[in-house]
N, C-alpha and C positions, 0 to 999 in steps of 0.2 A: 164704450165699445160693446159690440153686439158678439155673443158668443157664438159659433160653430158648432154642428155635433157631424162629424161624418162616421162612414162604416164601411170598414172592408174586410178582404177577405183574402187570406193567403187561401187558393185552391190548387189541389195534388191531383196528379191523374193518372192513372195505374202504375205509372214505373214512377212515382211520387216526385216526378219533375214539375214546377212550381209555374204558374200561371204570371208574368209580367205582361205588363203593356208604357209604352213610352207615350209620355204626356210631352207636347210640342215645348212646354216649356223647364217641368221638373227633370225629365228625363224618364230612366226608365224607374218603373214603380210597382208596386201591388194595386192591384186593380179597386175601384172604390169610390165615393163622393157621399154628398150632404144628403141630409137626411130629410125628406118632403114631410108637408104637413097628412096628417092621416096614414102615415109610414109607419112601421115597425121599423128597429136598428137595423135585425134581418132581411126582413121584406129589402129593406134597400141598400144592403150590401148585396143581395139574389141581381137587384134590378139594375145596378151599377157595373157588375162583372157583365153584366150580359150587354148592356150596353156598349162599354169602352172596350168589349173584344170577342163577343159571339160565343162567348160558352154558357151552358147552361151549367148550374151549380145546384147542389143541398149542403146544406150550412151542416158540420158535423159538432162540433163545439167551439164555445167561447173562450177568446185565448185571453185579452186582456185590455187595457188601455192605454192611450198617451193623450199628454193634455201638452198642448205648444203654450204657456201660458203667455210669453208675448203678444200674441199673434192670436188670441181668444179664442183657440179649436179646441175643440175634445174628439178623438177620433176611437172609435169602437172597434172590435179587432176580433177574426174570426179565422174557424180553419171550415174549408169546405171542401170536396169533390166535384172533381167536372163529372156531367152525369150528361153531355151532349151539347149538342152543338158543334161550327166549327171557327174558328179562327178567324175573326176581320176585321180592321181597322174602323175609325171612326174617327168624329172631328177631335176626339180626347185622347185618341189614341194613332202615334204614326206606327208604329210596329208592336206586336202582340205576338206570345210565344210563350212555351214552357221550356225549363232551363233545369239544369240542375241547382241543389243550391251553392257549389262554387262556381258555377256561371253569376247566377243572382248575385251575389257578393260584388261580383267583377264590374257586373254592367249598373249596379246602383251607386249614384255618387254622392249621393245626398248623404250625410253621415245620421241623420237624424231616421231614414227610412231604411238604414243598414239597421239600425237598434231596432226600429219595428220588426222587419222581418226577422232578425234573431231570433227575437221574445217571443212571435210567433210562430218560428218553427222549433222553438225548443221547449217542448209539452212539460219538462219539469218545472221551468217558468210559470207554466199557469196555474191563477189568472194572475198578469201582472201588471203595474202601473207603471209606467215610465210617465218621467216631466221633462220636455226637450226646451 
């Protein structure tokens, strides 16, 4: 089995309402993907929020990891700012939004990206390791 490394990025935006976007197939999610060769983690959680839904970000700190050990990901985990851009869908994404985070809670179903986005929205946690 060939390992994964992805990296995302929970991003806040003035009234610290959280950045989603819905993947056609996971649903809705934190915004993110794999990591290219000649990438930085950051470089490519900056390149993935901007892609799957038009905001521009700065990565502010490092919040933690999760490793799916089944399924052979390692996934990197950051907190960032929107710093521009606007809002727009893409083939990775049918709808893109900022939420509170009891909205977020509401609309992730995945129980495995529920524990993500906890660990990093809650900065006493960091840095921390989850194994899903």
């Amino acid at each position: 089995m060939q390992f994964t490394i992805s990296s995302a990025c929970l991003v806040l935006n003035e009234q610290k309402e959280m950045l989603l976007k819905k993947d056609p197939v996971r649903g809705w999610e934190i915004p993110g993907g794999l990591v290219e060769a000649n990438e930085t983690f950051k470089e490519a959680a900056v390149r993935e929020v901007y892609e799957e839904t038009g905001i521009e970000i700065v990565i502010g700190s490092f919040c933690g990891i999760s490793q799916e050990v089944n399924k052979g990901a390692c996934h990197m985990w950051w907190l960032g700012q929107a710093v521009g851009g606007q809002l727009t869908t893409s083939a990775e994404s049918e709808a893109v939004g900022f939420f509170s985070y009891q909205q977020a809670v509401t609309l992730i179903s995945n129980e495995s990206f529920k524990k993500e986005l906890r660990a990093c929205y809650q900065k006493e946690m960091h840095p921390f390791a989850l194994f899903l």
